[in-house]
N, C-alpha and C positions, 0 to 999 in steps of 0.2 A: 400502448400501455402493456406491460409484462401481466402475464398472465397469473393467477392465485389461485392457491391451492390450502382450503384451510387455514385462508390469511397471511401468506407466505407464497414467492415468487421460487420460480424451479432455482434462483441461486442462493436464495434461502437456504430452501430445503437441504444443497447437495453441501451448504455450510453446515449445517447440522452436527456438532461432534459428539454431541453428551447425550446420554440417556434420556436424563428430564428432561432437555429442551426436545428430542424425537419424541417423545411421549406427550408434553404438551401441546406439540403440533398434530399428533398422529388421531383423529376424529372419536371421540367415544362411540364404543359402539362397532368398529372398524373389524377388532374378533371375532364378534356376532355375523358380521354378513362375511365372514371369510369360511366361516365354522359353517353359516349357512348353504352354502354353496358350493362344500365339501356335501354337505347329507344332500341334499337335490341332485347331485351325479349318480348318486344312488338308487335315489329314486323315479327321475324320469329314464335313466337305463331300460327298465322291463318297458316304456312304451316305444324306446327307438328299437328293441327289440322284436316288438310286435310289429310295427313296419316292415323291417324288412322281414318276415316270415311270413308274413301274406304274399308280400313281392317275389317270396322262394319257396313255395309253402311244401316244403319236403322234412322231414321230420330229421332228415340228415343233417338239412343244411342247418338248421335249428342246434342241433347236437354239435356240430362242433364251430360255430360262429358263437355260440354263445356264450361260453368259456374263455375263447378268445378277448372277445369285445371286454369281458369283467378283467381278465389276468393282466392284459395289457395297455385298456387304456384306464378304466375305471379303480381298479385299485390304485394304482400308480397316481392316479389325479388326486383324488380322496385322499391317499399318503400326504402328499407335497404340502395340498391346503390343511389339511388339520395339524402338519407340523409347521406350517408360518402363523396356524392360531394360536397352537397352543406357546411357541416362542415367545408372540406377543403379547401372549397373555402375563404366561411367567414373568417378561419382563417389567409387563404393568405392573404386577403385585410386588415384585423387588424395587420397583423404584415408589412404591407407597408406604413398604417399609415391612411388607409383608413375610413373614416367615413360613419356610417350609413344613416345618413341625407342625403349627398352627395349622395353615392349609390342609394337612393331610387327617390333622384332627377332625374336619367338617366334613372329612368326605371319603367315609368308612366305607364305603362302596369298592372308591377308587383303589383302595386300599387292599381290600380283599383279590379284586381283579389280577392286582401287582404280584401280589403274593402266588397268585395262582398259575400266573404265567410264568413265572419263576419254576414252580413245582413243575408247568407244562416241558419247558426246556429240560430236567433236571432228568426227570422220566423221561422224555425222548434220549437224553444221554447214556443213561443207564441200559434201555432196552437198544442203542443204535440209530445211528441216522439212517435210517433205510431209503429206498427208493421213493416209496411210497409216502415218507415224510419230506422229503424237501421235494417232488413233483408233484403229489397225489396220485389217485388212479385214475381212469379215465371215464369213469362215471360220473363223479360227481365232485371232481378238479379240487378238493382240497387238502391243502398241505400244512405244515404245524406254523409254517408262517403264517398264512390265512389267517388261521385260526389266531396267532397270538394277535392279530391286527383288533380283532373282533374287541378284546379288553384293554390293549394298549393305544388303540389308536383310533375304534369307531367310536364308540363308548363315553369317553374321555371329552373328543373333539365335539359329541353331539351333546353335552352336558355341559358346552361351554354355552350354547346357546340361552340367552334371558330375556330376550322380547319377548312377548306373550303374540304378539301379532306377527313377527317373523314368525314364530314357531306354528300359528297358526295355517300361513299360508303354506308351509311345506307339508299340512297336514294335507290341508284343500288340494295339493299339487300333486300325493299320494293317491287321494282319491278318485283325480281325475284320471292319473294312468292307470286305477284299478279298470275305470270303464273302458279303455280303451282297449284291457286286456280281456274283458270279460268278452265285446265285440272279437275280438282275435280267435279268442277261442270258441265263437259259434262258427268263425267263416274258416276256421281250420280244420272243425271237429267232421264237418262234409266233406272236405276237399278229399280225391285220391291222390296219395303220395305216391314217390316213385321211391321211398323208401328201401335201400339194402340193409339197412341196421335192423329196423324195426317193423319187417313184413308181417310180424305177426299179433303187432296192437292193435290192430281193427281200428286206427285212428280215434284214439281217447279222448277227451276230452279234459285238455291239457294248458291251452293256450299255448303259450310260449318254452313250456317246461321239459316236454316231453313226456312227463310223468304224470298220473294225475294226484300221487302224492303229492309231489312238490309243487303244484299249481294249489291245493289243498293249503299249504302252510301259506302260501298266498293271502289264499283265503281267510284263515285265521288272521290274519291280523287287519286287513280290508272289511271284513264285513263288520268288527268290532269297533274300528275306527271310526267308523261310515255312525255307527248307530251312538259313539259317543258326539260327535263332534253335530249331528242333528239336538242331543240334549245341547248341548253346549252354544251353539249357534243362537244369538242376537235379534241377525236380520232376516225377515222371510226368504230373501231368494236363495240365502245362503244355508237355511233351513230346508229347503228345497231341493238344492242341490245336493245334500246331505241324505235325505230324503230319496233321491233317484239314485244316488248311488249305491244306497245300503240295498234298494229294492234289485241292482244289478248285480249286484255280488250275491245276495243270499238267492236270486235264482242259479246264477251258477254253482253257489255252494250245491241246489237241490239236484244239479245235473251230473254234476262232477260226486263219486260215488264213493268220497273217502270218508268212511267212518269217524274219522281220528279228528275230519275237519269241522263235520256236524258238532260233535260233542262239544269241540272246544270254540268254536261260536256260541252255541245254547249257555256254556257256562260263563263264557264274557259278558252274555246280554246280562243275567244273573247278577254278575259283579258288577256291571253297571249302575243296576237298578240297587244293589246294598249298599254300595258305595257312596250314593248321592242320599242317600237314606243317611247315611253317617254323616255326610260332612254337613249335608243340608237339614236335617233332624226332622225331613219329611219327605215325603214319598215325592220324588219330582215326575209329574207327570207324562216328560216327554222319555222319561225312558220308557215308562208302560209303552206308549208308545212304539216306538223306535223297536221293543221285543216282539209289538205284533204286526209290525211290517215286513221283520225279520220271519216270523213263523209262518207267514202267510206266503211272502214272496218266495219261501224255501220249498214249500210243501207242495205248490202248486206242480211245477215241474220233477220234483221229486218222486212225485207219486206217477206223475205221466207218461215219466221215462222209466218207470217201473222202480225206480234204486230204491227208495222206501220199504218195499216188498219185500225186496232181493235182502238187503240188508238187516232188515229186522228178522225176518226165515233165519239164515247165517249164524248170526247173533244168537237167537234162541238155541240152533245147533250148536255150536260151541259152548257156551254156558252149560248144555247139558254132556257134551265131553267133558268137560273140564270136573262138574258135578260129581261124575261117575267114574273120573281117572279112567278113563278110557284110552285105548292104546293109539288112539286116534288123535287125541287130544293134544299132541302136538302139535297139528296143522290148525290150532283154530287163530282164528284171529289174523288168516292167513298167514300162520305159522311162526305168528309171534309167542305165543306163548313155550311152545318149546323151546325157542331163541331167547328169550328173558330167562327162564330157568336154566341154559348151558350156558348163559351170560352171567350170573351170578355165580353158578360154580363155578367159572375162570377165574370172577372177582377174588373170590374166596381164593382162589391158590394164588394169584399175585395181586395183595391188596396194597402194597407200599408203591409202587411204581406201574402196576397194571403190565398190558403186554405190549405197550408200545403202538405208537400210531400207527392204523391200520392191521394192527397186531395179528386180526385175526385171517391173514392172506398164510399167514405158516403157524395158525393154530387150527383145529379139527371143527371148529365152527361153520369154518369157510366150505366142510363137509358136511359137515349138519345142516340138512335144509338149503344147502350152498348160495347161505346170506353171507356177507362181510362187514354190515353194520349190525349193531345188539334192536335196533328199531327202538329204540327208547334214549334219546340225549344226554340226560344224567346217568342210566347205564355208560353209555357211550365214552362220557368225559372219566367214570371210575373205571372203566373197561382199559380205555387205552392210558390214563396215566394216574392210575392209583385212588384208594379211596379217599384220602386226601382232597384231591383234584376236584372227584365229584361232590367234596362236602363244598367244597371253596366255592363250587360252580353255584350250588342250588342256593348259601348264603348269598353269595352277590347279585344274582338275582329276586329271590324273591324277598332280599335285605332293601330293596328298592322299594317294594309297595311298605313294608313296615317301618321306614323311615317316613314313606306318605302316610301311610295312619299317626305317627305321631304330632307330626308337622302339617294334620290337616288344613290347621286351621288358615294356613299361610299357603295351601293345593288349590293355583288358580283351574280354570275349568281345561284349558288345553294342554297343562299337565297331566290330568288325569285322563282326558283322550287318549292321550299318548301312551299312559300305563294300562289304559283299555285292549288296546290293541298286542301289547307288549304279555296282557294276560293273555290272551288267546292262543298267540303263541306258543307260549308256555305250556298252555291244556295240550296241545296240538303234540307238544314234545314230548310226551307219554308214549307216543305211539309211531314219530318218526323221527330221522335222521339230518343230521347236520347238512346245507350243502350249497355251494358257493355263493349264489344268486339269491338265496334266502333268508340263511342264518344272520347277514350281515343286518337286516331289517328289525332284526330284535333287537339288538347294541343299541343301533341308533332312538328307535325309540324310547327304550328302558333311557338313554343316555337322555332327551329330550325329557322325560317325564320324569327326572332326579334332579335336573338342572336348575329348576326355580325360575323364575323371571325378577328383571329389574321395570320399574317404572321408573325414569326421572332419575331422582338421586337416592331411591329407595333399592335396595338391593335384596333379593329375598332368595333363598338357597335350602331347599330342601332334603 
């Protein structure tokens, strides 16, 4: 007997000539798990990362496999599936009679992003193709392609997703390689490296990142996840697990010493706890919760390993430079506030097209304090390509949550997991830098908690 495929033999299928009759045959639901399994390359990435960086645990070997493994096989994967999604998608909506204009009407987001990658191109035109825009540097490996993928292509493809239980388990699958990295980075934070790059980090407490910034925006959006998806969770064990994993991430958060990552965790928990308060019209209990597992599992280790102290001292020092315009007071914030203040006055003398990606490798910045990022993301996007840019940026982002406050009413609960963690982020981006391995983790969720879910033959779109 010939085998079937969706009710149809392979010489069925390769009869196939018409549109509708491929689309009749072609399984509902078939874009959903192609979409899905573009965002899952993304995100079990950092735990095949963290294998092998135990198995080489040199802070080198770390540095430069890791950009590799993302440029070459993980971008390029992630491409290919969310452009057979998104094709099949288009094609479903054209052959139900769907119009573009329409389409594009429901999803002012998408819109925005479009617009903005346009202006991205337009300003990179204007100030040069540089080196530095179609390679990156070699820090933090991103290029204006990257980046335009971020809106045209994470974004997009993670907002086609509409199960509510597919999108759940990519949450579940996030949070399991958070632990795996959180483990990585206690049996890395010991190890002696044989480091030539970085002899002089005293072995941070990084994980996979090398940075403990960038392990930090990890953070932000891990431990916000962890504490939505415990409210959100049903079943005990899966409350549970939600449960141990917020308690692993918020003690790494208390170990790992980035200010930028504390903040913007404490105000996720925050938005969680007002957010269910809104949609729910009452105080739901397991975020209280969930905030004081979070403050408990943070503090513990934070105060142990002294960062509490350290941090809070710091802190009150710069606020009182800053207070007293003190000539000092550049370096607070570890030197961000000087860099925010000579990042705006750049803004201000190129505010149409900014100075071009990476712009500031041949502007006086890269001499000031010799950073090459503004340490603030929305600086960053008016920095390098106009204030335009940064206006388009901060609309399409946080055009996402106020599309979910309108449309609460129809905001299942793994949606707003997803824009949970998607806040934190966000908080997190006040104070740090775009960069390969991480930024793309905001797209996909912001993309996931805009996308709506279907039940059956109910379709619902946020």
């Amino acid at each position: 007997m010939a085998r079937r495929w969706n009710g149809k033999t392979l010489r069925e299928i390769l009869a196939i000539h018409s549109q509708r009759e491929f689309y009749d045959w072609l399984p509902r639901g078939a874009e959903d798990l192609i979409a899905a399994f573009s965002v899952a390359v993304w995100l079990l990435t950092p735990a095949l990362m963290a294998v092998l960086a135990v198995r080489h645990p040199t802070l080198d070997y770390v540095f430069f496999t890791h950009p590799k493994l993302i440029h070459r096989y993980v971008f390029p994967a992630s491409v290919l599936l969310a452009a057979l999604a998104c094709v099949l998608t288009a094609g479903r909506m054209r052959q139900a009679g769907a119009r573009l204009g329409t389409a594009l009407r429901h999803r002012p987001i998408h819109v925005l992003f479009l617009l903005l990658s346009v202006w991205m191109v337009a300003s990179t035109t204007a100030n040069g193709w540089s080196g530095s825009a179609l390679f990156g540097e070699y820090v933090r490996e991103e290029t204006v392609f990257s980046q335009l993928c971020y809106f045209l292509v994470l974004f997009p493809t993670a907002s086609l997703l509409r199960s509510e239980r597919g999108k759940r388990w990519l949450l579940r699958l996030h949070l399991l390689v958070s632990c795996v990295l959180v483990a990585a980075a206690f049996v890395l934070w010991d190890i002696q490296t044989a480091s030539t790059l970085f002899y002089d980090w005293h072995h941070p407490f990084a994980a996979i990142y090398t940075n403990v910034n960038y392990y930090s925006y990890y953070l932000s959006l891990s431990v916000p996840l962890a504490a939505a998806l415990f409210a959100a969770e049903e079943k005990p064990a899966w409350q549970a697990f939600a449960a141990a994993a917020l308690a692993a991430n918020a003690a790494a958060l208390g170990v790992n010493r980035t200010m930028g990552g504390w903040v913007a965790c404490f105000f996720a928990a925050v938005f969680l706890i007002v957010t269910y308060r809104i949609v729910d019209r009452k105080v739901n209990r397991r975020t209280l919760i969930a905030a004081a597992i979070l403050l408990i599992c943070f503090l513990i280790p934070a105060i142990l390993t002294g960062n509490l102290q350290k941090n809070a001292a710091e802190l009150l020092r710069d606020l009182g430079l800053i207070a007293r315009q003190a000539e000092e007071a550049g370096h607070a914030g570890s030197g961000r506030w000087g860099i925010w203040k000579r990042t705006v006055a750049l803004i201000v003398q190129h505010p149409l097209f900014g100075i071009g990606f990476e712009g500031i490798y041949v502007r006086d910045l890269s001499e000031y304090l010799r950073q090459t990022r503004p340490h603030n993301e929305y600086l960053q996007y008016a920095l390098f390509y106009g204030i335009p840019a940064g206006l388009l940026y901060l609309s399409g982002c946080f055009g996402v949550f106020l599309r979910a406050l309108k449309h609460r009413a129809r905001l299942d609960r793994t949606s707003l997991a997803c824009l949970t963690a998607a806040f934190g982020y966000l908080v997190s981006a006040f104070f740090g830098n775009t960069i390969f391995c991480t930024a793309p983790l905001l797209f996909l969720f912001l993309g996931m908690g805009c996308g709506g879910t279907h039940n059956g033959d109910t379709d619902q779109t946020i």
